[in-house]
Structures are given as C-alpha cells and as structure tokens.
PAMAR-226382 format. One record per residue: residue in three letters; x, y, z of N, C-alpha, C in turn. Coordinates in steps of 0.02 Angstrom, whole numbers, m for minus. Layout:
N
<vexti code="ALA" n_u="X" n_v="Y" n_w="Z" ca_u="X" ca_v="Y" ca_w="Z" c_u="X" c_v="Y" c_w="Z"/>
...
END
This chain:
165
<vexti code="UNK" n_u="3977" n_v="7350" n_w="4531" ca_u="3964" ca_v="7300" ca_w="4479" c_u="4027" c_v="7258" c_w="4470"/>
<vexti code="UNK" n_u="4012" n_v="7205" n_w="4465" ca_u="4061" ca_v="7141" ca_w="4459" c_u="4080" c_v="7128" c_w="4371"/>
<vexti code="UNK" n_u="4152" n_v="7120" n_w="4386" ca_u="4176" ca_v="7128" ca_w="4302" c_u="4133" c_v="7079" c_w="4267"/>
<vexti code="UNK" n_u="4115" n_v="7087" n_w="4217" ca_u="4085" ca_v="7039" ca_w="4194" c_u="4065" c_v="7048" c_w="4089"/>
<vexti code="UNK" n_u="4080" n_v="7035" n_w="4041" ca_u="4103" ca_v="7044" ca_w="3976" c_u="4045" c_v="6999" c_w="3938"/>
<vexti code="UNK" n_u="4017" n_v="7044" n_w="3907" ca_u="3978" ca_v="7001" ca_w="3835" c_u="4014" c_v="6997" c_w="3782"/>
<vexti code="UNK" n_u="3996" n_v="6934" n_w="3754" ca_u="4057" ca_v="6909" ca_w="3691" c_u="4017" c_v="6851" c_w="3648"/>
<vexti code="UNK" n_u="4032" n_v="6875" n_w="3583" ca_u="3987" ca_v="6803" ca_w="3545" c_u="4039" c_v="6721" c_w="3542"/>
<vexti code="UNK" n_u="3994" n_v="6691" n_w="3572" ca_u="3998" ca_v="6608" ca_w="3575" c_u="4048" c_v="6595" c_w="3538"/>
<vexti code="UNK" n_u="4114" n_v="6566" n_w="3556" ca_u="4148" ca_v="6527" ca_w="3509" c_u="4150" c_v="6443" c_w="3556"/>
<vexti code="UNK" n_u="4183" n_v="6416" n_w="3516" ca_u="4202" ca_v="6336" ca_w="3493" c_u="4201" c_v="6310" c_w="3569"/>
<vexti code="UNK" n_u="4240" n_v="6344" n_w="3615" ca_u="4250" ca_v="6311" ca_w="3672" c_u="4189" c_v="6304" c_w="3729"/>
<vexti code="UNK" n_u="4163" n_v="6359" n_w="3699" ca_u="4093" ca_v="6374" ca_w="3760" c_u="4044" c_v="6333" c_w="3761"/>
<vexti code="UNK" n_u="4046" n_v="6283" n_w="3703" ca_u="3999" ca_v="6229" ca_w="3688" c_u="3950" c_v="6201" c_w="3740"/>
<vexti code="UNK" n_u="4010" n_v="6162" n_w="3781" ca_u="4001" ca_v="6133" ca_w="3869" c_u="3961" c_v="6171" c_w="3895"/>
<vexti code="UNK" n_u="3980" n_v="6228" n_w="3919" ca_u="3972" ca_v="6288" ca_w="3976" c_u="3896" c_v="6295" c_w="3942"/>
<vexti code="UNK" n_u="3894" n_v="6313" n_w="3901" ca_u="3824" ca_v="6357" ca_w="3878" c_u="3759" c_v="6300" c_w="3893"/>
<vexti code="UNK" n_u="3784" n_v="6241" n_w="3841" ca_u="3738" ca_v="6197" ca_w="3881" c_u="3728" c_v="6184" c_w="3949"/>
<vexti code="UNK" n_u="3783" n_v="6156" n_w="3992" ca_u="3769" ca_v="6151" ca_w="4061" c_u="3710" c_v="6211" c_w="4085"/>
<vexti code="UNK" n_u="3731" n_v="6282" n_w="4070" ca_u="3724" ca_v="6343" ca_w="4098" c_u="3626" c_v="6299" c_w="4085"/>
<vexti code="UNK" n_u="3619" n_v="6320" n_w="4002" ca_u="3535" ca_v="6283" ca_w="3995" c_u="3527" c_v="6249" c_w="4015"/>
<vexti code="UNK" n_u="3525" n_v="6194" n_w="4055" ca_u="3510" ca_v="6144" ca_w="4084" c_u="3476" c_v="6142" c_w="4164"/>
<vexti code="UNK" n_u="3544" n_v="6170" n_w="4185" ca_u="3549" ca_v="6213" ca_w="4245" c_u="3489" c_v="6246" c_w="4264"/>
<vexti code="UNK" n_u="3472" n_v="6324" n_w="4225" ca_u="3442" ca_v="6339" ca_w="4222" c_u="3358" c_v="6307" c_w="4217"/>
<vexti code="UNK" n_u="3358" n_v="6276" n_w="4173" ca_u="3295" ca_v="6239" ca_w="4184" c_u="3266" c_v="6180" c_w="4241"/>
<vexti code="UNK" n_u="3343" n_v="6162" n_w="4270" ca_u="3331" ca_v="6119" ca_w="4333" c_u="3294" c_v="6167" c_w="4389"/>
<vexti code="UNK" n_u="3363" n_v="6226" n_w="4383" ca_u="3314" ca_v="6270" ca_w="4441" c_u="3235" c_v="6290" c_w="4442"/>
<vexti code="UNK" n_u="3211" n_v="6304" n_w="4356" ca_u="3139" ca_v="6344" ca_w="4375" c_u="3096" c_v="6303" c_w="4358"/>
<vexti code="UNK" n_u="3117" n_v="6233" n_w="4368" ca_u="3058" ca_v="6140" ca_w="4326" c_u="3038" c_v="6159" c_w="4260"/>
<vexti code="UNK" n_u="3076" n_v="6180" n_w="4237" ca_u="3059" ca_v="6203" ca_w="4159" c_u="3044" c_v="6138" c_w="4115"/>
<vexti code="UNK" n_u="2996" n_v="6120" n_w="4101" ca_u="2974" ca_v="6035" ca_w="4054" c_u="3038" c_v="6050" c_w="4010"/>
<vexti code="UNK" n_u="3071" n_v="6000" n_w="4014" ca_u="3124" ca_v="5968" ca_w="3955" c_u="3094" c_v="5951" c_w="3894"/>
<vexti code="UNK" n_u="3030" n_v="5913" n_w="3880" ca_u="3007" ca_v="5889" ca_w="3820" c_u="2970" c_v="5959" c_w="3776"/>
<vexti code="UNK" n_u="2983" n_v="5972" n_w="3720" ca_u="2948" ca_v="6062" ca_w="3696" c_u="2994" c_v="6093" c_w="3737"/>
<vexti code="UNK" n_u="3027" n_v="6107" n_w="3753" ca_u="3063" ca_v="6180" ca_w="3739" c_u="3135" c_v="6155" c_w="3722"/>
<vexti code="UNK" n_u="3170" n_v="6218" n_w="3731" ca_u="3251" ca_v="6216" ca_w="3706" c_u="3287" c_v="6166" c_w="3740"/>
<vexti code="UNK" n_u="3274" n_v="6119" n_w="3802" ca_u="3303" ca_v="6060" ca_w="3831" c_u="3330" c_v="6019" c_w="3778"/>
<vexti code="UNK" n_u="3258" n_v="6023" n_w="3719" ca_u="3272" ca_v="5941" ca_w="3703" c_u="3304" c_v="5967" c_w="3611"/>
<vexti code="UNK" n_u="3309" n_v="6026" n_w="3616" ca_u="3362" ca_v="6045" ca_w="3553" c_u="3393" c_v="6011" c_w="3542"/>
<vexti code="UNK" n_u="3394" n_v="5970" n_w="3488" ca_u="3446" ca_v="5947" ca_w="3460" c_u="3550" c_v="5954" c_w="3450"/>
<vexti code="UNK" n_u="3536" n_v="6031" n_w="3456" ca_u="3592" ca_v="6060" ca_w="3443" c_u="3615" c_v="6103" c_w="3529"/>
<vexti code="UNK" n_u="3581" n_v="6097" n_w="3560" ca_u="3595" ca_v="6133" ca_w="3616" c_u="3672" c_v="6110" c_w="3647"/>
<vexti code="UNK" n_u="3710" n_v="6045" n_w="3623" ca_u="3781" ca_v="6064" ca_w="3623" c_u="3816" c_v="6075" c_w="3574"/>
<vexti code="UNK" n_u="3791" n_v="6111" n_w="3527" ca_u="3831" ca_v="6128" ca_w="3479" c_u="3817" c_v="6207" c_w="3454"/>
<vexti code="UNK" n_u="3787" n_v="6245" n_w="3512" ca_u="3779" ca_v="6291" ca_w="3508" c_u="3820" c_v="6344" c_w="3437"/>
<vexti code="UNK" n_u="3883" n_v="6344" n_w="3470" ca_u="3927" ca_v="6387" ca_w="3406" c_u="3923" c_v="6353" c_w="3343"/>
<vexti code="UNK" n_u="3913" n_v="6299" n_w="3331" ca_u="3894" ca_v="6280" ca_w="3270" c_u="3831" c_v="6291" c_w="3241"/>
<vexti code="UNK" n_u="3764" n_v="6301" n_w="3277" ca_u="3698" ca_v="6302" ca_w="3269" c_u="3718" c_v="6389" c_w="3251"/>
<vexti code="UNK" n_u="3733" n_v="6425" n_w="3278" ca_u="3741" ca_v="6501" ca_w="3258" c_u="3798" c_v="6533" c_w="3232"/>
<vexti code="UNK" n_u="3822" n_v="6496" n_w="3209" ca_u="3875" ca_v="6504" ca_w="3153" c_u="3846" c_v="6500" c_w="3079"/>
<vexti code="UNK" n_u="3776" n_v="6504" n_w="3073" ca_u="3743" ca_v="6500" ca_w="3012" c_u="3721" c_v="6579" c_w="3007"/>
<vexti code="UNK" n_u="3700" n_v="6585" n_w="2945" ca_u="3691" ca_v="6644" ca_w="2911" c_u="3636" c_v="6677" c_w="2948"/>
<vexti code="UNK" n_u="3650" n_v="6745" n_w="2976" ca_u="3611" ca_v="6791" ca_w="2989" c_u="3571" c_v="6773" c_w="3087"/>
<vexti code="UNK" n_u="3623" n_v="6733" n_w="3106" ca_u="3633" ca_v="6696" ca_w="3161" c_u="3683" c_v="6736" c_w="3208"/>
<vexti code="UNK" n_u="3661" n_v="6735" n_w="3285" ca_u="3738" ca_v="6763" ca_w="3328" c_u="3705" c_v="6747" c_w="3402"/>
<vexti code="UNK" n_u="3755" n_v="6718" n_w="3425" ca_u="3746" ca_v="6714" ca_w="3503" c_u="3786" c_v="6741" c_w="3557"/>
<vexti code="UNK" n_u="3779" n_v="6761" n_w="3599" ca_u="3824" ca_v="6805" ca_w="3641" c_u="3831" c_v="6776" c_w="3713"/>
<vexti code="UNK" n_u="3871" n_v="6772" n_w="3757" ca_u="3869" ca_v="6749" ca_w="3801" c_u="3902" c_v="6785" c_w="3849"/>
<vexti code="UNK" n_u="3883" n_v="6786" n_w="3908" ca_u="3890" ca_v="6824" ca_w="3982" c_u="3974" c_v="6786" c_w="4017"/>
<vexti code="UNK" n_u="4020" n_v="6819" n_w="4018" ca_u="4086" ca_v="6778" ca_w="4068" c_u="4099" c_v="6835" c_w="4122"/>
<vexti code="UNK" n_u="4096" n_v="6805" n_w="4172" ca_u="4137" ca_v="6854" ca_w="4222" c_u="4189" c_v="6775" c_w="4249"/>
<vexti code="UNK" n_u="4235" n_v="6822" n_w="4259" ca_u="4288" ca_v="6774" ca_w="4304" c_u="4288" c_v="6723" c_w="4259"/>
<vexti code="UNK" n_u="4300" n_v="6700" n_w="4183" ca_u="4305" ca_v="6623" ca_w="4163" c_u="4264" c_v="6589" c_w="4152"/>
<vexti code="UNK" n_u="4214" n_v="6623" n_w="4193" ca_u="4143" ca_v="6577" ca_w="4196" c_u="4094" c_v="6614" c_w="4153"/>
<vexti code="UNK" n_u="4040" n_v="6551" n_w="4106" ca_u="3987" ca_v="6577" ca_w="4070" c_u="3933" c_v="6577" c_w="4132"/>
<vexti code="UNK" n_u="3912" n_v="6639" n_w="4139" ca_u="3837" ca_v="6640" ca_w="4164" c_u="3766" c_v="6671" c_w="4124"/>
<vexti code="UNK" n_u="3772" n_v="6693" n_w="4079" ca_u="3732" ca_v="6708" ca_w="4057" c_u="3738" c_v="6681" c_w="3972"/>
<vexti code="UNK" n_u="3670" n_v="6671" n_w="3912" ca_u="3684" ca_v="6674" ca_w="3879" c_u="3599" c_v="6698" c_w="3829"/>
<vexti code="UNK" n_u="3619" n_v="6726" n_w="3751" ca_u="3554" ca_v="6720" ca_w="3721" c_u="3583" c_v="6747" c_w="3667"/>
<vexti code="UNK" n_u="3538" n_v="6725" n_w="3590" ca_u="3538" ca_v="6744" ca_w="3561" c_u="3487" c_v="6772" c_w="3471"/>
<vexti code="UNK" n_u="3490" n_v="6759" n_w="3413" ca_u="3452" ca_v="6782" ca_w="3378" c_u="3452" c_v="6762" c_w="3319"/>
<vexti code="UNK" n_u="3414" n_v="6707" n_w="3273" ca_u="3423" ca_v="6669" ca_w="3224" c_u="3357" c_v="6698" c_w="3163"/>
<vexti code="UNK" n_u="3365" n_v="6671" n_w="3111" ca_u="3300" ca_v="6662" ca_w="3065" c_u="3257" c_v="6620" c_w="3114"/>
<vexti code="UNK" n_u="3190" n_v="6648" n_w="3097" ca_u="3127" ca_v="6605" ca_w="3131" c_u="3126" c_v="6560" c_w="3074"/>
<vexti code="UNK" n_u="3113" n_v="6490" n_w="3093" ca_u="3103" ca_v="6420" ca_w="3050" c_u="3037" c_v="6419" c_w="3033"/>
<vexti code="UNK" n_u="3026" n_v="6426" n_w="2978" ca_u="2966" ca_v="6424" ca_w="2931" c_u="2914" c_v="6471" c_w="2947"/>
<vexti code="UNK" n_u="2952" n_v="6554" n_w="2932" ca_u="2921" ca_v="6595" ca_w="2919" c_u="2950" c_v="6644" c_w="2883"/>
<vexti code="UNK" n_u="2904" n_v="6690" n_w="2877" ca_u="2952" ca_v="6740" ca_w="2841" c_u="3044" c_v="6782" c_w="2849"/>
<vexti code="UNK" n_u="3069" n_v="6783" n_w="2801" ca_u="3135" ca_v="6802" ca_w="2810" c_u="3143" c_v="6872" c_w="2837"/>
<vexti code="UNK" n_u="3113" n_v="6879" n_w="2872" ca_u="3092" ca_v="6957" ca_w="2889" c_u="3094" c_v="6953" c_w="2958"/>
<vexti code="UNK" n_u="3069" n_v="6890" n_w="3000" ca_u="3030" ca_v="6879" ca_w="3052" c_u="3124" c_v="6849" c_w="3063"/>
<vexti code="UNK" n_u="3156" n_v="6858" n_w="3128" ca_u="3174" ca_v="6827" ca_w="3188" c_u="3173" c_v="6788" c_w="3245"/>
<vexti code="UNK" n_u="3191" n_v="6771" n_w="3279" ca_u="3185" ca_v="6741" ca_w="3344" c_u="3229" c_v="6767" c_w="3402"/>
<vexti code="UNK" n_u="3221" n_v="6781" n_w="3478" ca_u="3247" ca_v="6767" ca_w="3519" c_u="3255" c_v="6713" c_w="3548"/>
<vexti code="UNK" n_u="3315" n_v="6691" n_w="3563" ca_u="3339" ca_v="6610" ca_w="3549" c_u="3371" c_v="6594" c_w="3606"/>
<vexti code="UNK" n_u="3345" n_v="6546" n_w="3677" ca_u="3391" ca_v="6543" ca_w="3730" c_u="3429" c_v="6592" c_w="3762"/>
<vexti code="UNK" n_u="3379" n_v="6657" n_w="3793" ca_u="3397" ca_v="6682" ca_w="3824" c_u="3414" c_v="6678" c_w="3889"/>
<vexti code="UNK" n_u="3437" n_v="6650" n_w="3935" ca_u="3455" ca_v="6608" ca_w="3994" c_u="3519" c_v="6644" c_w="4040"/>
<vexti code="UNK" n_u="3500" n_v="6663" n_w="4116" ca_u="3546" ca_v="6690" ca_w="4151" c_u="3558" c_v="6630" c_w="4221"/>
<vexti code="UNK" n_u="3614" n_v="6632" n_w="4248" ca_u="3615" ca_v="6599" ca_w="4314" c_u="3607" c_v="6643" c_w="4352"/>
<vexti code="UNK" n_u="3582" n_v="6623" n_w="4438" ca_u="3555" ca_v="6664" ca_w="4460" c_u="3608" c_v="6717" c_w="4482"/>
<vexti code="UNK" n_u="3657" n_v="6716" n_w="4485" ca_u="3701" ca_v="6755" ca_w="4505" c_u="3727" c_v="6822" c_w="4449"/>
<vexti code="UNK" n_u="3685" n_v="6793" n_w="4377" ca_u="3676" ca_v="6856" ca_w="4352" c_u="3622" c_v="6890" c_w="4330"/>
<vexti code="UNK" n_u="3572" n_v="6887" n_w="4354" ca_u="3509" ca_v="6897" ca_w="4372" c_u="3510" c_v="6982" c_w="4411"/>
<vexti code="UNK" n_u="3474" n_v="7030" n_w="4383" ca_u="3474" ca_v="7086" ca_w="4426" c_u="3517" c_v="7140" c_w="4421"/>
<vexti code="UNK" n_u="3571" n_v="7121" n_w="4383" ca_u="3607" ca_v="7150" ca_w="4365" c_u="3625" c_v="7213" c_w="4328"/>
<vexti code="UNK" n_u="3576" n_v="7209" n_w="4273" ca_u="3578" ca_v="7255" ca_w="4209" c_u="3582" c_v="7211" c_w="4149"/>
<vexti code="UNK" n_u="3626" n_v="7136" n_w="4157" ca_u="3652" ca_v="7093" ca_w="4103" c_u="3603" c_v="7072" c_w="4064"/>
<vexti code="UNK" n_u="3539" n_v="7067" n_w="4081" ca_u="3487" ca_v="7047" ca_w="4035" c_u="3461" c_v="7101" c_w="3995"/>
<vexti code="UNK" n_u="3472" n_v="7164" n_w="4001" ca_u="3428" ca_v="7225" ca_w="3964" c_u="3497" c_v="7243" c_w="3904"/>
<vexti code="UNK" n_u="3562" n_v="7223" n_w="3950" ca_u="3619" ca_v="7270" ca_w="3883" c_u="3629" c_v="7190" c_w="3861"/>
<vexti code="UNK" n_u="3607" n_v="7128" n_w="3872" ca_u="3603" ca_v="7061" ca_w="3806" c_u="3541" c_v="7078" c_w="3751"/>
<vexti code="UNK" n_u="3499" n_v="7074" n_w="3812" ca_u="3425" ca_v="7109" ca_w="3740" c_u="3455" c_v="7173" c_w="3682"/>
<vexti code="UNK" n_u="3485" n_v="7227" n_w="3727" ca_u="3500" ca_v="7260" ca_w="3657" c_u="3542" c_v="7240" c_w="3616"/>
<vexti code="UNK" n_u="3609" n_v="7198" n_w="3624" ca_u="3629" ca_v="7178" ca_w="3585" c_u="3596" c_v="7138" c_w="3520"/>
<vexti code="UNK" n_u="3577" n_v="7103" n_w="3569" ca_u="3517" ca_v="7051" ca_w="3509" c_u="3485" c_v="7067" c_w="3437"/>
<vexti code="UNK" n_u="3450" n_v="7129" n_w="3490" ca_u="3393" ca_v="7166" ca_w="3438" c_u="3445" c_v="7230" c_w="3390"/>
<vexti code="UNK" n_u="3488" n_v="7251" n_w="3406" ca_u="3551" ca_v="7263" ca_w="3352" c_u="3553" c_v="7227" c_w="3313"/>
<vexti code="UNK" n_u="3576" n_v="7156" n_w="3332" ca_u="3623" ca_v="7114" ca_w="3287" c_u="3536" c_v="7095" c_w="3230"/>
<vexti code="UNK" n_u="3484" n_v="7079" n_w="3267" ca_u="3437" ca_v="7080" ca_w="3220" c_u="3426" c_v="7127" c_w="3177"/>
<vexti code="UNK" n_u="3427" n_v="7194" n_w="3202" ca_u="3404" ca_v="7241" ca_w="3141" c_u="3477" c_v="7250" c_w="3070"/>
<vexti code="UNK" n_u="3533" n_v="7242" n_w="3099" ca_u="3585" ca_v="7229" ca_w="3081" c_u="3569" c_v="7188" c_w="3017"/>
<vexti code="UNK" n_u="3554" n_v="7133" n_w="3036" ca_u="3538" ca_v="7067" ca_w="3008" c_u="3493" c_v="7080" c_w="2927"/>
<vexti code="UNK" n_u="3450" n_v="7145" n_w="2955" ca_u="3393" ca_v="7162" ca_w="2895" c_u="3320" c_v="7137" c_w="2943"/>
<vexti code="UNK" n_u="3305" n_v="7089" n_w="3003" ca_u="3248" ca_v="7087" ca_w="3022" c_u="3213" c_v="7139" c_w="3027"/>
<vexti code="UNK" n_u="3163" n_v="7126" n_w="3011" ca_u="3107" ca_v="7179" ca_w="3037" c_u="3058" c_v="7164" c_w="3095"/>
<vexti code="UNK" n_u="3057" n_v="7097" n_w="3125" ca_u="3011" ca_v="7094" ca_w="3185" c_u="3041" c_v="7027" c_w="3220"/>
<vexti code="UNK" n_u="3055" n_v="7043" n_w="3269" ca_u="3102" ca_v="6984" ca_w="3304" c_u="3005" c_v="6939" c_w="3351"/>
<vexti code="UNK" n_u="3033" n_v="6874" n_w="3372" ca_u="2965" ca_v="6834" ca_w="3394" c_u="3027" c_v="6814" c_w="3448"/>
<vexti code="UNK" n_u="2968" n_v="6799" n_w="3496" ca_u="3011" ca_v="6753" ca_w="3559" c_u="2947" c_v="6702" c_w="3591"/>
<vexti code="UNK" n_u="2961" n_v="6645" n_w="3631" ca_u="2938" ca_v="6593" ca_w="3670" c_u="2950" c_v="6591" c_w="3755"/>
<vexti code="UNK" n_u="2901" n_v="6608" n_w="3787" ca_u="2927" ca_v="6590" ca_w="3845" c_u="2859" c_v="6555" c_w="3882"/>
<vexti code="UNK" n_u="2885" n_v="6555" n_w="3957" ca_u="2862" ca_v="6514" ca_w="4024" c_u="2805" c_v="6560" c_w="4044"/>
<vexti code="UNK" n_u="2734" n_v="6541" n_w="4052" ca_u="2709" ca_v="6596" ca_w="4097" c_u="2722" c_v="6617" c_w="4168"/>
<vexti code="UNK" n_u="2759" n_v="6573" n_w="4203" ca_u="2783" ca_v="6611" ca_w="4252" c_u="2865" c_v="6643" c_w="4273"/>
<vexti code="UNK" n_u="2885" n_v="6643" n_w="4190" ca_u="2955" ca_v="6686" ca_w="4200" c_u="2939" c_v="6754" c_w="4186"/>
<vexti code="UNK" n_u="2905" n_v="6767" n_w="4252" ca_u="2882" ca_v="6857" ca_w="4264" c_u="2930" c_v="6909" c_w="4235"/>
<vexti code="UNK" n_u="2992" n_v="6898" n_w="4272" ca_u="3038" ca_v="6926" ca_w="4274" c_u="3082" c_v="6955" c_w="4196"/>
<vexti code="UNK" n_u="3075" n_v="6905" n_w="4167" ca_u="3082" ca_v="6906" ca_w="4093" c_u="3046" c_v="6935" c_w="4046"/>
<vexti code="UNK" n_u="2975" n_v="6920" n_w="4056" ca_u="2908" ca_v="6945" ca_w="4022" c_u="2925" c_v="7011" c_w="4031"/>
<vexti code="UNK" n_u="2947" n_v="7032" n_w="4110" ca_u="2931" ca_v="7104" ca_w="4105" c_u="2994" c_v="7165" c_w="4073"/>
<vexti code="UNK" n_u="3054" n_v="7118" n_w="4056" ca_u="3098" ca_v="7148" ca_w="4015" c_u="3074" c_v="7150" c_w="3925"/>
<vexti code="UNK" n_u="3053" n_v="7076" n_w="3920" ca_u="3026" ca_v="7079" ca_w="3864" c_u="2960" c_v="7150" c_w="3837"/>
<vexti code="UNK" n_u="2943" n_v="7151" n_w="3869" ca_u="2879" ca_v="7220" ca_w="3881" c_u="2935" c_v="7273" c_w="3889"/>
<vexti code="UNK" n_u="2960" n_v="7281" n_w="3922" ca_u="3006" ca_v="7353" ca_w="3927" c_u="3028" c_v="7372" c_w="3868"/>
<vexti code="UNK" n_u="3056" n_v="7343" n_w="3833" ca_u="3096" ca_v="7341" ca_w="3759" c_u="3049" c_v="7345" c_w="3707"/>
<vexti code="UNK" n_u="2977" n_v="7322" n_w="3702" ca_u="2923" ca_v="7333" ca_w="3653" c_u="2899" c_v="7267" c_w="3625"/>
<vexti code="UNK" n_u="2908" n_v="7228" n_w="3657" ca_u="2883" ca_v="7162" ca_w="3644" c_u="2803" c_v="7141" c_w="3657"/>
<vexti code="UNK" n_u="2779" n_v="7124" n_w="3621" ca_u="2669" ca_v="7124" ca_w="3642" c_u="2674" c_v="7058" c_w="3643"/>
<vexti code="UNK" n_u="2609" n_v="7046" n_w="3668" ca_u="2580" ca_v="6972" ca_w="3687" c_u="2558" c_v="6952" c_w="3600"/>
<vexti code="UNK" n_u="2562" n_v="6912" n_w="3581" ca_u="2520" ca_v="6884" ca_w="3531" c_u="2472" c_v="6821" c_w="3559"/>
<vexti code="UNK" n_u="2425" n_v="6810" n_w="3482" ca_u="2383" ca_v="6761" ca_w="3547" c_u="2436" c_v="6672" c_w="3503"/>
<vexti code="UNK" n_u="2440" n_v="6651" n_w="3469" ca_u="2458" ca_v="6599" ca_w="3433" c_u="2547" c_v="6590" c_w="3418"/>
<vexti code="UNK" n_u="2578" n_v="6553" n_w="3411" ca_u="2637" ca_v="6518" ca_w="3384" c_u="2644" c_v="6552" c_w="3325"/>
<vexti code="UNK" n_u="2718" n_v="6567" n_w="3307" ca_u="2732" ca_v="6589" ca_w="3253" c_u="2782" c_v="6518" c_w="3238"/>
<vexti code="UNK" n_u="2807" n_v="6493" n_w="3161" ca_u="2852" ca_v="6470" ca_w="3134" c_u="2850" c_v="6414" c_w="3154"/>
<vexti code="UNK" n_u="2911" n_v="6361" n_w="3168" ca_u="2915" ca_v="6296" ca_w="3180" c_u="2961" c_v="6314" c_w="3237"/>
<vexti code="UNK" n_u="2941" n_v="6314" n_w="3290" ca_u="3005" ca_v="6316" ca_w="3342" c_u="3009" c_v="6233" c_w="3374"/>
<vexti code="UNK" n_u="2962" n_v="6202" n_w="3371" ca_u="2934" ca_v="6131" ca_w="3423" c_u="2950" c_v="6141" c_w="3460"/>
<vexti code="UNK" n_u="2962" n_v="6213" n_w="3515" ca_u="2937" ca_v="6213" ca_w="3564" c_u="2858" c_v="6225" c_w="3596"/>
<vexti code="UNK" n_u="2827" n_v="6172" n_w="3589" ca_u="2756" ca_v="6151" ca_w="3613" c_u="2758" c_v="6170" c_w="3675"/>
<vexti code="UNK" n_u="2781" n_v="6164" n_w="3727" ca_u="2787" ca_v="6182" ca_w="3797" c_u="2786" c_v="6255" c_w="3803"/>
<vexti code="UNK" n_u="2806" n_v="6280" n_w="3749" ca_u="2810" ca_v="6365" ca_w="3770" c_u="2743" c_v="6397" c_w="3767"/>
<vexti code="UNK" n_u="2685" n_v="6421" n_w="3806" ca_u="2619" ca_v="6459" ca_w="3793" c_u="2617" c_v="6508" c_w="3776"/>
<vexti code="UNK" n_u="2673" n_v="6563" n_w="3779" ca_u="2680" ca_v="6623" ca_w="3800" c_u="2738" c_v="6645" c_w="3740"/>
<vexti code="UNK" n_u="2687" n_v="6686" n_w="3690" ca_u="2721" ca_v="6700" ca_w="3634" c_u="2709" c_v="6761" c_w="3626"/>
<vexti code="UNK" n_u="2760" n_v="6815" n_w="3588" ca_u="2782" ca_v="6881" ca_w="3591" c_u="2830" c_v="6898" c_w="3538"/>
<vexti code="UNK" n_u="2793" n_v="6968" n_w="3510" ca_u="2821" ca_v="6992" ca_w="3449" c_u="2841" c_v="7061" c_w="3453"/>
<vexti code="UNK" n_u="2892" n_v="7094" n_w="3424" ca_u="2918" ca_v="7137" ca_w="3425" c_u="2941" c_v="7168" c_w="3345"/>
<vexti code="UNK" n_u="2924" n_v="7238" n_w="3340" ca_u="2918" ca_v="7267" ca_w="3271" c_u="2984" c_v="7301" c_w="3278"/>
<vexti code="UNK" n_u="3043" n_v="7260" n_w="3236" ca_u="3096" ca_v="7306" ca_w="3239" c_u="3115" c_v="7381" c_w="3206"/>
<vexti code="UNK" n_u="3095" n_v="7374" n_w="3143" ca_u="3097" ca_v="7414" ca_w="3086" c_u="3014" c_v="7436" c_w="3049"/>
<vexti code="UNK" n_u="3005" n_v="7521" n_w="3045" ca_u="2917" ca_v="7495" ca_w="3017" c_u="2945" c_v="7491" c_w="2950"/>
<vexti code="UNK" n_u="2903" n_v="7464" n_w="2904" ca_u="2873" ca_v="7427" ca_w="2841" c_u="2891" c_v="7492" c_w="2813"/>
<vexti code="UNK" n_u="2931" n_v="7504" n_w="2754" ca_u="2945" ca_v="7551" ca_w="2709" c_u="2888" c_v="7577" c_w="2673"/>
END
C-alpha cells in the first residue's frame, strides 16, 4: 500500500478538491447541470464545511489530493437527517481500501455530530460505489429527501445511524 493520509480540508485544498470534482465527472460524463458540478460553493469547499456540524476529509498521498468526501446537515429536512456530500476518488485511488476507511470516517463524524440517519445521491451506474454504499448499511429509498438540487441524481439512499431512543 502506497503512503497515502486522510485529513479534514483546510484553506489551501480549495483548488485541488475542486479540480479533483471536476475531473472526476469528466471521466464518468457525469451531467454537470443537477448534481454537485454546478454547486455553487464547490470552490470554496473549506468554507462550505466549516459550518456547524459540517466536516470534509480529503485523500493526499505524495502532496497530491486524490480522493475526497464528506458530511453536512441535509437542507430542508430534519436536524436529525445528514448527508453524504461529494464523495469522489481519482482513479488511482480507487481499489484501494480509501473509500470504505473515508465512509467510516464520515459516518463517525455524523454520529459524532448527534445524526441519526445519514441520506446520500448518486449515479445509477456508479456500481462500484452503490456497492460500498450497501456494504456499510445504506438501502435504496424510492424518492428525494431535502433540497439537495441535485435533480440529476436518481439514485437515492438512506442509512439508520443511531436507533430512535
């Protein structure tokens, strides 16, 4: 295994993280319009999760960001409910292990947080993902949770962090 360090997003990674999303979506024709492309904040990442109950983590080996994702309040839903938020690897960290020990971090920093059920958005044909998402305890739902405006995303999935006291 190739050195390689998870670390939450600061100030400088701004650039990198975006490029990295971008990138990423060039490679798999990911529609830019509805999903995280056309985020508003997608270069201002450390600022967008520098808000309360917010954290993003990002993948460096050698200097370089290759991986990144992280875990916010879901927008207009319950304060209970989460998000997985731009979870995104280059292919060179792909396969690795780096996507299963980012997911746990995540879902830490969520239960951490006080969430009780993290939600995520994806591609129907990011197999590969889906099937980590499923490993970890994530179900299909049939409908959209919250305000994400990602419209482009079909493929929505919920996860029960904590049961209900």
């Amino acid at each position: 295994m190739e050195n390689w360090l998870i670390r939450k997003i600061e100030k400088k990674d701004n650039p990198a993280v975006a490029q990295l999303i971008r990138d990423v979506f060039e490679e798999l024709n990911i529609p830019k319009v509805g999903t995280a492309y056309a985020d508003p904040y997608l270069d201002l990442m450390f600022e967008e999760y520098s808000k309360p109950k917010s954290v993003y983590f990002v993948v460096e080996r050698n200097g370089k960001i290759i991986g990144s994702a992280g875990v916010a309040p879901l927008e207009n839903e319950a304060e209970t409910i989460c998000e997985l938020q731009k979870m995104y690897f280059l292919p060179e960290a792909r396969g690795l292990g780096i996507g299963s020990k980012m997911m746990e971090l995540c879902l830490q920093s969520a239960i951490d947080f006080g969430f009780k059920k993290c939600y995520l958005e994806t591609m129907p044909f990011m197999h590969d993902a889906q099937k980590l998402y499923k490993k970890v305890g994530f179900e299909y739902i049939c409908s959209p949770m919250g305000s994400t405006g990602h419209v482009s995303c079909p493929v929505w999935m919920l996860k029960e962090l904590a049961k209900e006291e």
